[in-house]
NUTORZA-447973 format. One record per residue (C-alpha): residue number from 1; x, y, z; residue in three letters. Coordinates in nm, 4 decimals. Each point is the difference from the previous one (the first is absolute). Layout:
% residues N
<rec NUM,<X,Y,Z>,'ALA'>
...
% end
This chain:
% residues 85
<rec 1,<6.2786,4.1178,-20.2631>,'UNK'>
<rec 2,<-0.2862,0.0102,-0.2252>,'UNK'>
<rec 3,<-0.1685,0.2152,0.2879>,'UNK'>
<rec 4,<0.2470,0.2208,-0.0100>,'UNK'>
<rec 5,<0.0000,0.0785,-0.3796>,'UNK'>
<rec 6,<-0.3912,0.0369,0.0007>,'UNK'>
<rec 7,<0.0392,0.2700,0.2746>,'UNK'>
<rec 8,<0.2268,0.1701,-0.2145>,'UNK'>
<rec 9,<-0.1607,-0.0021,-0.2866>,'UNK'>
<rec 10,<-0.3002,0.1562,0.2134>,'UNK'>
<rec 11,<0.2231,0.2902,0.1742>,'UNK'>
<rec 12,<0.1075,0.0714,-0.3645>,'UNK'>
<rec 13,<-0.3800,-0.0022,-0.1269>,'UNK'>
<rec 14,<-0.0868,0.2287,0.2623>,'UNK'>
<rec 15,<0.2786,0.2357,-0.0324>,'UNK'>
<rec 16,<-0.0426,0.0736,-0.3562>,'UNK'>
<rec 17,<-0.3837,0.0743,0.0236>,'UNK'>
<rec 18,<0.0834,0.2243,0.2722>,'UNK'>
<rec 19,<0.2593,0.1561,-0.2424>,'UNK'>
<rec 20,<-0.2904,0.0562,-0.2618>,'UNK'>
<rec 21,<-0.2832,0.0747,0.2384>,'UNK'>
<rec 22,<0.2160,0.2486,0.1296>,'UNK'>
<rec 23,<0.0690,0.1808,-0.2826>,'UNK'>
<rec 24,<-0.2966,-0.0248,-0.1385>,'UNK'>
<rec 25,<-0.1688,0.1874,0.2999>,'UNK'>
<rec 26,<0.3014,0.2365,-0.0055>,'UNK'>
<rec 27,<-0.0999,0.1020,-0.3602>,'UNK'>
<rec 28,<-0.3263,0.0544,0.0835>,'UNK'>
<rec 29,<0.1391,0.2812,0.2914>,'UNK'>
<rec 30,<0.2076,0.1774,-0.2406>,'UNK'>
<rec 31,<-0.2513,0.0261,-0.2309>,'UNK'>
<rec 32,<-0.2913,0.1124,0.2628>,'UNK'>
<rec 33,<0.3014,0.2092,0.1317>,'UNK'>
<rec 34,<0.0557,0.1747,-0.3279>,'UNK'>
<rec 35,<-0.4304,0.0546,-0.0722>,'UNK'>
<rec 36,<-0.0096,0.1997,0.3601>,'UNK'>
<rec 37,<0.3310,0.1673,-0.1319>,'UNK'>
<rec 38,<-0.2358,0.1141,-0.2729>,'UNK'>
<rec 39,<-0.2852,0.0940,0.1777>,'UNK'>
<rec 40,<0.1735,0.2031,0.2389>,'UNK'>
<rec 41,<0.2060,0.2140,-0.2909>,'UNK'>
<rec 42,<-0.3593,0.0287,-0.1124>,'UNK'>
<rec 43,<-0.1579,0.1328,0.3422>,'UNK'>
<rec 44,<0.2886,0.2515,0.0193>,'UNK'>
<rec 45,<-0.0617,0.1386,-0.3593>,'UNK'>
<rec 46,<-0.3360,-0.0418,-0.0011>,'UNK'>
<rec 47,<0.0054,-0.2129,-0.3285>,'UNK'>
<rec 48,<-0.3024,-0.2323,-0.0538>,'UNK'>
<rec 49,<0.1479,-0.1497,-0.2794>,'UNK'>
<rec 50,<0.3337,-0.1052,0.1863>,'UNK'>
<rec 51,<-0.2574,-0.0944,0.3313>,'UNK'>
<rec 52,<-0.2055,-0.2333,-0.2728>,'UNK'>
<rec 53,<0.2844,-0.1453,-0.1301>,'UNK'>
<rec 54,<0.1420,-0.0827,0.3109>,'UNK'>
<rec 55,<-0.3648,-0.1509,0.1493>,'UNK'>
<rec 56,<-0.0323,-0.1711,-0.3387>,'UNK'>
<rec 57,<0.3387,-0.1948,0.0702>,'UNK'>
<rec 58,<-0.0655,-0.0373,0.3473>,'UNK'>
<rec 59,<-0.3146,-0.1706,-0.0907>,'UNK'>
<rec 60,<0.1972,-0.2163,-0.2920>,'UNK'>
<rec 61,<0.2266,-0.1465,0.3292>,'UNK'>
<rec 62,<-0.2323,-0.0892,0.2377>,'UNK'>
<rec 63,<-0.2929,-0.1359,-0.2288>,'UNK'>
<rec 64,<0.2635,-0.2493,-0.1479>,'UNK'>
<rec 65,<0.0876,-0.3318,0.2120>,'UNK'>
<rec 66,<0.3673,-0.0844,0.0264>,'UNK'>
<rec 67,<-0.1562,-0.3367,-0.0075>,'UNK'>
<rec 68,<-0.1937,0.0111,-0.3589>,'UNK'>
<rec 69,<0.3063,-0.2186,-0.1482>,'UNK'>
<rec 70,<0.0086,-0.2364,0.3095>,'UNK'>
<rec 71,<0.0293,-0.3234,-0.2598>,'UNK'>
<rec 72,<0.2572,0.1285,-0.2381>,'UNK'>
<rec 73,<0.1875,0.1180,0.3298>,'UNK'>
<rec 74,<0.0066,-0.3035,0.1547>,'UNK'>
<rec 75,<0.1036,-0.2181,-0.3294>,'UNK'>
<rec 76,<0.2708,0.2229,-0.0497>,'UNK'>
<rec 77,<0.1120,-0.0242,0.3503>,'UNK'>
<rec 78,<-0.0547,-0.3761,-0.0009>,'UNK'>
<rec 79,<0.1818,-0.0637,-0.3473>,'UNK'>
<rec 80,<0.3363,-0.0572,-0.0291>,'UNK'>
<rec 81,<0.0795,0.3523,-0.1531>,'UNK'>
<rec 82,<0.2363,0.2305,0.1184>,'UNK'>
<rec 83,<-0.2018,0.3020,0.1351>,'UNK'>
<rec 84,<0.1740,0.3520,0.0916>,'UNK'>
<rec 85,<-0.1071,0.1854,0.2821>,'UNK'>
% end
């Protein structure tokens, strides 16, 4: 029985950080999504400014780690707090 309720309580674990992981990552598409977006509109108007601005975003995305906050992530997923996703 007790078996049973620590599996559980594992499968639940792992679903929810898969819930978060997942839309963290997805985030991170969208907004490397919208920076090409950007650059592209750019390209076809031939606007540097628009171009930088989209490179300068692009750069923001990539250069930051998803995983910066790994120990507030994990005590908030660990606590007994109710978390939307």
């Amino acid at each position: 029985m007790q078996r049973e309720v620590l599996l559980t309580e594992i499968q639940r674990k792992y679903d929810l950080y898969e819930k978060v992981f997942e839309r963290i990552f997805d985030e991170r598409k969208i907004a490397i999504n919208k920076s090409f977006e950007v650059i592209d509109r750019g390209l076809e108007t031939n606007d540097r400014e628009l171009i930088s601005s989209g490179l300068q975003s692009l750069s923001r995305v990539v250069s930051s780690s998803p995983f910066a906050n790994l120990q507030q992530l994990s005590s908030a997923l660990e606590g007994n707090n109710i978390i939307e996703i």
